[in-house]
Steps between C-alpha positions, in 0.01 A plus 500: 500500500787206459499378156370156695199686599433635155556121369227376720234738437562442125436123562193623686382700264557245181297259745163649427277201498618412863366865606143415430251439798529204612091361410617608160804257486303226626235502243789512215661185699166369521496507116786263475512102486605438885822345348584863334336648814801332728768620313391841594641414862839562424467843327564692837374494821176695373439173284560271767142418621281678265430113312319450814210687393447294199174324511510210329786211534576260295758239561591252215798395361585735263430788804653317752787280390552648123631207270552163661878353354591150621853368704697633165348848493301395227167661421222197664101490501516229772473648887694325709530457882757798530274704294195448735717620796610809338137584397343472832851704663419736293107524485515465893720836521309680235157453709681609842581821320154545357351472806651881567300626246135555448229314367518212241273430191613157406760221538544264257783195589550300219793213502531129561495473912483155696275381774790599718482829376164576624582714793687755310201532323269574750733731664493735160141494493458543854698825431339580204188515711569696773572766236160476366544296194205427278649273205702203571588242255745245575608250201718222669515294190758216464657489842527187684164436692231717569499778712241528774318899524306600785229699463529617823763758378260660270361723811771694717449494903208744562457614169238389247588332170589689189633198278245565218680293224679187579676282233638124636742302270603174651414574860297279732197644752596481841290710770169534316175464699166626555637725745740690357459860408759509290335473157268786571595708268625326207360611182704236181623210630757258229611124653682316250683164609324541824443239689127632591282240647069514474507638850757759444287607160228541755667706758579738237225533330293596841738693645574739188160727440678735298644254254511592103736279332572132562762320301551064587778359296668156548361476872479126499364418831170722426229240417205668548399922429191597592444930505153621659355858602728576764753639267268809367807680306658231296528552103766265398556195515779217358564174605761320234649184510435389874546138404254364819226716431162320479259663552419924478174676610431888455235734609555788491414823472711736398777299275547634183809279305555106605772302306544128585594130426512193694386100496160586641273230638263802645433909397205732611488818324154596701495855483739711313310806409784748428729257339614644129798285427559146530784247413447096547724238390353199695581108473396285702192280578259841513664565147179442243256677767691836627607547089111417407397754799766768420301495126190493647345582832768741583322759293216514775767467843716786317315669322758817448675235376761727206807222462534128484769307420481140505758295425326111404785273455288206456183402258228686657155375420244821417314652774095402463321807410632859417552792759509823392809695591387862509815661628786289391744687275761306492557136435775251527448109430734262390265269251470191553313215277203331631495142502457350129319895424633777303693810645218714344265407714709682780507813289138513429437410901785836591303732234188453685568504816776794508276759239683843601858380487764783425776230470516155491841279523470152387789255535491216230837313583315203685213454215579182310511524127190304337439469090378726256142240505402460835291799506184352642456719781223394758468863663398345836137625473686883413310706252697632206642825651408790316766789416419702816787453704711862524816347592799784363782342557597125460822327554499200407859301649703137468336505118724239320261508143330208341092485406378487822640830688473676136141373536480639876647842408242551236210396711581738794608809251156442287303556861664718654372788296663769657830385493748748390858302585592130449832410696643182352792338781695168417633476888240477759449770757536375853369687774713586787317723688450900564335484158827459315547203260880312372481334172598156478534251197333208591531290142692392231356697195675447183237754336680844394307805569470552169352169408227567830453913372379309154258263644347749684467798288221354262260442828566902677319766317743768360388776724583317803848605645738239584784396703733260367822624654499194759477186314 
């Protein structure tokens, strides 16, 4: 053997990883971020194809293009024209070679395209569903126009549908009808800065029977939602900041979690028997009766009813007569004053009606100060509320001192005879949805924490535990 020959095999032999079985290989590539997974290509000629088998592309910036630098060389965050070009070159020749490979799980394209771009688009998806792809999310964000997406390329020629999750980010609707198939089998469904119209909404809704999860956010054109029995599977469902939406009727039977705000001028919450979790923030002419009705007759058209969170950002008059809330747990209200009536009577209305609280979150920052002496409470008819409310855990937040919230804290920690923790929170909490809150200072408070700690310890009994650390 030439000492050429003994050169190579050594080579070989150092190679070891490349000697593996080939379905081995691809589940290590398949490991990889598909920018890492590329690189592999130019190993050897082993390498070469073996990213092909990765399941799941993603094509952003970073993967795609690395860092953007401007005309100088210089490092940039703004995508230009010549950037745009080079990302679809290059996304176009990376989904030609995929297509020798097997079966996808997901793409995901996210980067500024134009209308003009919209063609390209298709094409990748087209691609990505002739290989049987079941996620695709496209985030077009911040290109120039909006780029048109037919659903017609959600179902390959003579195959059925097996798009179950589709994600829309600046994209318009364009071959949607009663008559397409193409929806069949689409199980979570996202549109954000979609340009959706009532009809559209309506298509969708019939045409998906399998539907879980349906997110709405910043669809402008949708003015009217309106979900009945024909979509047996649903469980979640948010619609957020759809600027046109007036008017929102649900029934039915099987949802489980709704989150929502809007200018409503009409709701219908007629039969929600499953539904455990639910999120309002609604303005609005509707405003004084849906916040009245989520405090009220709720309780009997959910009554597995768990969560509420109801953000009031106006004065809210008390709801006439108290419902009992058997199965509420948790509680979130911003408190708002009634007119010319103490911010007790609230309390005393919430420690009736919501008995078997675990937790309850109370936001302060919008409660106008009053004096030490206007203490005349009319109690709106409400009996004095004995100490029988088992509320654990109360948080109370935006709590900027002074008589009237040291007056509040004392009244709910007196009834709530159960309560083991008191959180005490300057900033406010605001919601912003999959249960997970920011904090946000909403007021000038020249109080320090230990001037508020001081006004509040004489009121809280010593065996109470307390959390200071956020004020």
């Amino acid at each position: 053997m030439s000492q050429q020959q003994k050169m190579v095999k050594l080579e070989k032999n150092y190679d070891i990883i490349s000697q593996l079985p080939m379905d081995l290989l691809s589940q290590l590539v398949s490991l990889l971020p598909l920018k890492e997974a590329l690189k592999t290509s130019t190993l050897s000629k082993t390498w070469k194809t073996i990213w092909t088998t990765h399941t799941d592309i993603v094509c952003d910036i970073s993967s795609v293009l690395g860092v953007l630098r401007d005309e100088s060389g210089n490092v940039s965050l703004n995508v230009r024209e010549e950037h745009r070009n080079q990302f679809i070159e290059r996304v176009g020749h990376l989904m030609q070679q995929r297509l020798m490979g097997p079966n996808m799980r997901s793409i995901v394209i996210s980067f500024p395209l134009s209308r003009k771009d919209g063609p390209h688009v298709a094409r990748w998806v087209g691609d990505a569903v002739m290989k049987g792809v079941q996620t695709i999310i496209l985030n077009l964000k911040g290109g120039s126009g909006i780029v048109s997406f037919p659903f017609s390329i959600l179902r390959a020629p003579g195959q059925a549908s097996k798009v179950r999750q589709l994600g829309l980010n600046s994209c318009s609707l364009k071959s949607l009808s009663v008559r397409n198939r193409t929806l069949d089998a689409l199980v979570n469904i996202h549109l954000q800065s979609v340009n959706l119209t009532d009809k559209q909404m309506d298509v969708i809704l019939s045409k998906c029977f399998f539907l879980e999860s349906l997110v709405l956010r910043k669809c402008d054109k949708l003015a009217r939602f309106k979900l009945t029995s024909q979509n047996p599977r649903l469980k979640f469902l948010d619609i957020r900041s759809c600027l046109r939406l007036k008017s929102i009727e649900l029934y039915a039977e099987s949802l489980q979690i709704v989150e929502f705000d809007g200018l409503l001028d009409h709701f219908s919450f007629d039969h929600l028997p499953k539904l455990v979790h639910l999120f309002a923030c609604v303005s609005g002419e509707k405003f004084v009766q849906f916040s009245t009705y989520a405090l009220s007759r709720i309780a009997v058209d959910a009554p597995l009813l768990q969560t509420l969170n109801l953000q009031v950002r106006r004065v809210l008059p008390l709801p006439k007569g108290v419902f009992t809330f058997t199965n509420i747990k948790y509680l979130v209200l911003k408190l708002n004053p009634c007119d010319g009536e103490d911010e007790l009577d609230w309390i005393r209305y919430i420690l009736k009606a919501f008995p078997f609280l675990n937790r309850l979150q109370l936001d302060f920052s919008l409660v106008v100060p009053r004096n030490v002496g206007s203490t005349n409470q009319s109690h709106r008819g409400l009996a004095e509320v004995s100490p029988e409310n088992l509320c654990r855990e109360l948080e109370v937040t935006g709590y900027y001192g002074g008589p009237g919230q040291v007056e509040a804290v004392k009244h709910l920690v007196d009834r709530a005879f159960k309560l083991d923790l008191l959180v005490i929170s300057s900033p406010a909490r605001l919601y912003v949805g999959s249960r997970e809150f920011i904090r946000v200072d909403l007021r000038n408070d020249n109080k320090s924490s230990s001037e508020k700690i001081e006004e509040l310890r004489p009121v809280l009994p010593n065996s109470l535990r307390v959390d200071y650390s956020n004020l």
